[in-house]
N, C-alpha and C positions, 0 to 999 in steps of 0.2 A: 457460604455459597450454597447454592440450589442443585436439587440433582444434574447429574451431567448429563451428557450426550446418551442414549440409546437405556436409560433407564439406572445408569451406574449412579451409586452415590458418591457425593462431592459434598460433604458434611463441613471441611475444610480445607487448606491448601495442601495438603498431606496427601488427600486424597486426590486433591486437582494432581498434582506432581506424579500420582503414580500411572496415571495416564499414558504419562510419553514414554515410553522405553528408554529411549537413549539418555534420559536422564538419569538413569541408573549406572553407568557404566562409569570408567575413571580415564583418567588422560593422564600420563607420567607416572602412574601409581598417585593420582591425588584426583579428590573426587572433582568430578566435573562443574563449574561452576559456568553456565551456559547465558553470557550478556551480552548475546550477537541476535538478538531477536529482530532489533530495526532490517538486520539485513534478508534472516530468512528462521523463521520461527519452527521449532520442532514440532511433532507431528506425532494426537493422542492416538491412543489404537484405534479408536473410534473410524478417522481416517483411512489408519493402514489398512482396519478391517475391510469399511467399504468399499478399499480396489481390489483389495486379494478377490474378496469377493466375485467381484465382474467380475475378472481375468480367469478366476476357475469356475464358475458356475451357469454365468451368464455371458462370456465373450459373443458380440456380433457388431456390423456394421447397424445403423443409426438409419433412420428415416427411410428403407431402402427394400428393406425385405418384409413377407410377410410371414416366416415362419416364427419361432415362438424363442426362438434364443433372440431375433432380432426384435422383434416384440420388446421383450423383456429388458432388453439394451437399450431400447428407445423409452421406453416409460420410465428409466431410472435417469436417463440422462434431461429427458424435460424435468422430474420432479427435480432432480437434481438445480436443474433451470429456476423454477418455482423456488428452491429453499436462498439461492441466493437473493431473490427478489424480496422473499419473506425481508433478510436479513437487511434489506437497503430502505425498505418500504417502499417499494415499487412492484408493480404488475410483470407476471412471468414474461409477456412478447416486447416488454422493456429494458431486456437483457438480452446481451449478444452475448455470446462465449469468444475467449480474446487466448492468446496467447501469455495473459499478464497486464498489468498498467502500461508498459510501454507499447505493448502491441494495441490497449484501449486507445491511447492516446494518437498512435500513429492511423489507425483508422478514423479516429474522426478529426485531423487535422487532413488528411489527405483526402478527407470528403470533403469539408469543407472550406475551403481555403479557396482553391480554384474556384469555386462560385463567387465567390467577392468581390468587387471592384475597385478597388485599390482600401484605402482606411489602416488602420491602425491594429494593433494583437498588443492586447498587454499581458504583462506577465510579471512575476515578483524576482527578486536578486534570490529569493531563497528556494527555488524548482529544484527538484532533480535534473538529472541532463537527461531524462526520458519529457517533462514537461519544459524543457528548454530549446534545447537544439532543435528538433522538428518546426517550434512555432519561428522562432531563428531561420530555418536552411528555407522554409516554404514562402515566408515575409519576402528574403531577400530573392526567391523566384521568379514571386507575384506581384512584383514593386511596393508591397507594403509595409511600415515602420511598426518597428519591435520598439515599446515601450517597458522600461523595466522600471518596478518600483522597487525602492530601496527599502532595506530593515535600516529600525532605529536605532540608537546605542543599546537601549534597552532590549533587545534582540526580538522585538515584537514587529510588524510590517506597518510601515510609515503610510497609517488612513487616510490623512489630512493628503497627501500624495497620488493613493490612488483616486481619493475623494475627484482632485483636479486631474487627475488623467484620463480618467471614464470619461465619455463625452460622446458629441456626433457621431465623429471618425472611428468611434471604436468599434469590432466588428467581433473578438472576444477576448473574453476576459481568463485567462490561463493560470490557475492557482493550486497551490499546495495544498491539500484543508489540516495539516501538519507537518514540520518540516521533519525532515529523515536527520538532518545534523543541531537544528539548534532546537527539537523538541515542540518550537511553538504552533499551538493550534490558533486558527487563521478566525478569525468571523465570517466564514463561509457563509450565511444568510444574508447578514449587509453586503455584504461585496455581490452577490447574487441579486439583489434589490438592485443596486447601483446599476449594474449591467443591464438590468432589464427596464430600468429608469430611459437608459439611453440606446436601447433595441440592441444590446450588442448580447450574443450568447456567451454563458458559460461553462469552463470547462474545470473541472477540477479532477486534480491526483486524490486520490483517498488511499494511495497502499498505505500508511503509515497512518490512517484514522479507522478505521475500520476493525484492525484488531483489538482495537483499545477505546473507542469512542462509542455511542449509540449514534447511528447513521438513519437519515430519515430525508431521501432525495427530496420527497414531496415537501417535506417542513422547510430543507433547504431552499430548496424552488431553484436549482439548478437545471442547466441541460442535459447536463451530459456529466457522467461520474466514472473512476475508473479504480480499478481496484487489483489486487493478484493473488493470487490463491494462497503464495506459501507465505505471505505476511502473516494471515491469517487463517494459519495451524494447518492450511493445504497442502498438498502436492504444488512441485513447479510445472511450470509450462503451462497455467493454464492460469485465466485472468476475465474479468468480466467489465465490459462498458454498457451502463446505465443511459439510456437515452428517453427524453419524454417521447410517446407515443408519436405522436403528429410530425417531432421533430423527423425521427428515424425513418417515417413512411418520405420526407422531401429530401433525407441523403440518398446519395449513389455511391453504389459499393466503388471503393476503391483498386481491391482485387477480385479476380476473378478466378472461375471453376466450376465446376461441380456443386451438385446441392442446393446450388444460392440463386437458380435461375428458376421463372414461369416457364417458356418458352423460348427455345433456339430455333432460326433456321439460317439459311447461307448467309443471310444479309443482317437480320439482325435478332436480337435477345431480350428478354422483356426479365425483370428482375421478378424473385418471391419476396412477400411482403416480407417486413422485418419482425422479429430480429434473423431469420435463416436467409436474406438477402449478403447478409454479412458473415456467413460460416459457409465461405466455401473450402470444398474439398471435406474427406474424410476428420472429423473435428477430434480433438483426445478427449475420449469418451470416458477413460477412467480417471483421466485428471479432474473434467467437470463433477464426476459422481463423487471423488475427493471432494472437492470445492464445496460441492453441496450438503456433505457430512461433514464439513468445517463451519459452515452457515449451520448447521445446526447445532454444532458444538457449542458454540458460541452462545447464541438464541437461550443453548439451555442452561448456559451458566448465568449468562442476564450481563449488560454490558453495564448495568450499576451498580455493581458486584466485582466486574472486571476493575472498572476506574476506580473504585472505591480503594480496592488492593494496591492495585501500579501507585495512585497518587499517595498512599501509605508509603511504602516501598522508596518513592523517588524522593518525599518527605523524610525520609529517613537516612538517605544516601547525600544529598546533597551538600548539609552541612558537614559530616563526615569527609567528604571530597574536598569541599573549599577547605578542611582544615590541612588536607596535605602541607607539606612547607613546596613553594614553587609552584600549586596544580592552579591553573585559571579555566571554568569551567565554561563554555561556548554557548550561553543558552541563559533563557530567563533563570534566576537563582531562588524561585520559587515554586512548590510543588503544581500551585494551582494554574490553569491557563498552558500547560502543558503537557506532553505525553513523556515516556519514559524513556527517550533516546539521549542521553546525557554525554554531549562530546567536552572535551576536554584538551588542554595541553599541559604538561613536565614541562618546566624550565631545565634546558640545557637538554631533554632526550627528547628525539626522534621518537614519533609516535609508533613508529614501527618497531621500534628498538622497548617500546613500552609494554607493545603487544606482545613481543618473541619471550620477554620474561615472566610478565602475566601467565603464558601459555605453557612456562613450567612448571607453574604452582596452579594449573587445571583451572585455568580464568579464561573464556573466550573471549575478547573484542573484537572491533573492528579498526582498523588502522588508515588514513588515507583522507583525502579528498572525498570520500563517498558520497561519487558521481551528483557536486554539488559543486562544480571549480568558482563557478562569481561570485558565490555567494562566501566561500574563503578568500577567494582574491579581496573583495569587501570588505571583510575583516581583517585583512593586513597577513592572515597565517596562511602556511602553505598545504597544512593537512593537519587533522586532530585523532586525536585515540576518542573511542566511542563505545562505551556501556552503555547498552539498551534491555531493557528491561522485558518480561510478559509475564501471562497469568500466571508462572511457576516458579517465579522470581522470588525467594525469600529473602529478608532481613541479616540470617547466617551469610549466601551471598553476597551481602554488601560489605559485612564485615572480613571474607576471605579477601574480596577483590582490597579494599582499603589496607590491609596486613601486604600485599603480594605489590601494592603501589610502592609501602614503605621498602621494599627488597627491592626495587627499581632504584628507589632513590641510593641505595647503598651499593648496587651495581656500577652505578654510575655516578655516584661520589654526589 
């Protein structure tokens, strides 16, 4: 791996790993073995530094004042702005600052949805319920049909499907560019052609591509992209949606406030161009300046250095997994054409009941339905246990977690 973040060397993964703090620390008396990444990734100092930072040196409000702490508040949090763009390949006034992926997605579904006139939203069986339910509750608002396409046996998203469901009536195309539970990365570019084959916009989730994939909105030829800070080594609460330029100038904010206006008078308000059209009210300034010291954490490790590792890692784990006696493992069963979210089910244990053990012998997972129900309803199960993987994910790791599965199975006979 390439130097890291802020000029530190990352000669290896050794060194990547001493980054995170919390990685050092133990859970039960047994070291931490941390494979809850899907759900919220830990965070190098690099990050902590740059909020400590604000908060003690530079605290002020944003866009507002002209004294030199707010100066300095404002110029971290536009570059801030900038290093996420860097990281998408998009231009800095093509980023909005979001509360998260779900807060990306719920702004631009509630911008444009009501413009429509009736037609179609499709969407895949494999969304999260941040890219489900909103294009769901607004469809059935605005009298328009929710198209879902199905995944194949092979756990990859059935083309030949969406191929025949993109069409006139479509108005957008709502997709995962990887799933949070079965791992698979989507052909976000064709599906993005198709859509624009038949004038329909799209929208895609990237939290779960972005810490792991090289992201290029423009190569994509997407609309609109959304993403969240703490997937990707960030702070929570804070989330960025990618809009092409021209798009963003013909949405209307959805909420309102502060910041985000030209001009008020009694009768009526004239919007600021985008992307501060859509950051109203006081924005979290040091979550953005996290986000943007995450966008360059990233940048400086090189995301084909990341995938190189993870697809190691997950190439190394999988067969391992299938060889439990009982484990069936929820996701393509190759390393390639996927990210490192590896769900799973025990025959005869409750996922939950998988997790609670794991979590004695200092294994994190995640246990549940994770906020994915159609797309388990789909597959017949009612929730999976889920190893996910990130850049600090060793091989030892795979082999604690595979030893701590076999104490599960003995647990419970």
């Amino acid at each position: 791996m390439s130097a890291a973040a802020d000029g530190s060397a990352a000669g290896d993964l050794a060194a990547v790993r001493a980054m995170f703090p919390a990685l050092s620390r133990s859970v039960h008396g047994k070291r931490l073995v941390y494979l809850d990444s899907a759900a919220s990734a830990q965070k190098p100092s690099a990050v902590l530094d740059a909020m400590d930072d604000f908060y003690s040196r530079s605290y002020a409000n944003v866009h507002r004042g002209v004294h030199a702490l707010a100066e300095e508040a404002t110029a971290a949090y536009e570059e801030a702005r900038a290093d996420v763009a860097r990281l998408l390949g998009a231009h800095a006034d093509e980023i909005v600052f979001t509360s998260g992926t779900t807060g990306s997605i719920n702004i631009a579904a509630h911008s444009l949805v009501p413009t429509f006139d009736g037609g179609e939203i499709v969407v895949t069986a494999m969304e999260h319920h941040s890219n489900f339910v909103v294009w769901q509750q607004l469809a059935k608002r605005h009298g328009m049909a929710l198209v879902v396409i199905p995944v194949r046996p092979d756990f990859t998203l059935d083309m030949a499907r969406m191929r025949a469901a993109i069409g006139p009536a479509t108005r957008v195309v709502a997709f995962s560019h990887a799933s949070n539970v079965l791992g698979t990365i989507n052909p976000a570019k064709e599906i993005c052609e198709l859509a624009r084959a038949a004038g329909a916009l799209t929208v895609i989730d990237g939290a779960q591509a972005v810490p792991h994939l090289r992201v290029d909105v423009e190569e994509i030829g997407c609309d609109l992209y959304a993403c969240s800070g703490h997937k990707m080594y960030g702070p929570t609460g804070i989330g960025a949606l990618y809009g092409r330029r021209e798009l963003l100038a013909r949405m209307a904010p959805a909420w309102f406030g502060g910041e985000m206006v030209h001009e008020v008078t009694i009768k009526e308000t004239t919007w600021a161009e985008p992307p501060m059209r859509f950051e109203p009210g006081t924005p979290n300034i040091a979550g953005a300046i996290g986000m943007g010291a995450a966008a360059r954490f990233l940048r400086s490790i090189g995301h084909g250095r990341i995938a190189a590792h993870e697809r190691d890692i997950v190439a190394y784990a999988l067969p391992l997994l299938a060889a439990v006696p009982g484990l069936s493992i929820i996701g393509p069963q190759a390393a390639e054409g996927r990210i490192g979210a590896i769900s799973f089910t025990l025959e005869g244990v409750h996922p939950h009941d998988v997790a609670a053990v794991l979590d004695g012998h200092g294994v994190a997972v995640r246990a549940g339905h994770h906020c994915a129900q159609p797309l388990h309803c789909m597959l017949g199960v009612d929730s999976t246990s889920r190893a996910s993987v990130g850049i600090y994910t060793t091989r030892d790791d795979i082999d604690v977690l595979v030893r701590a599965l076999s104490s599960v199975r003995e647990v419970f006979g």
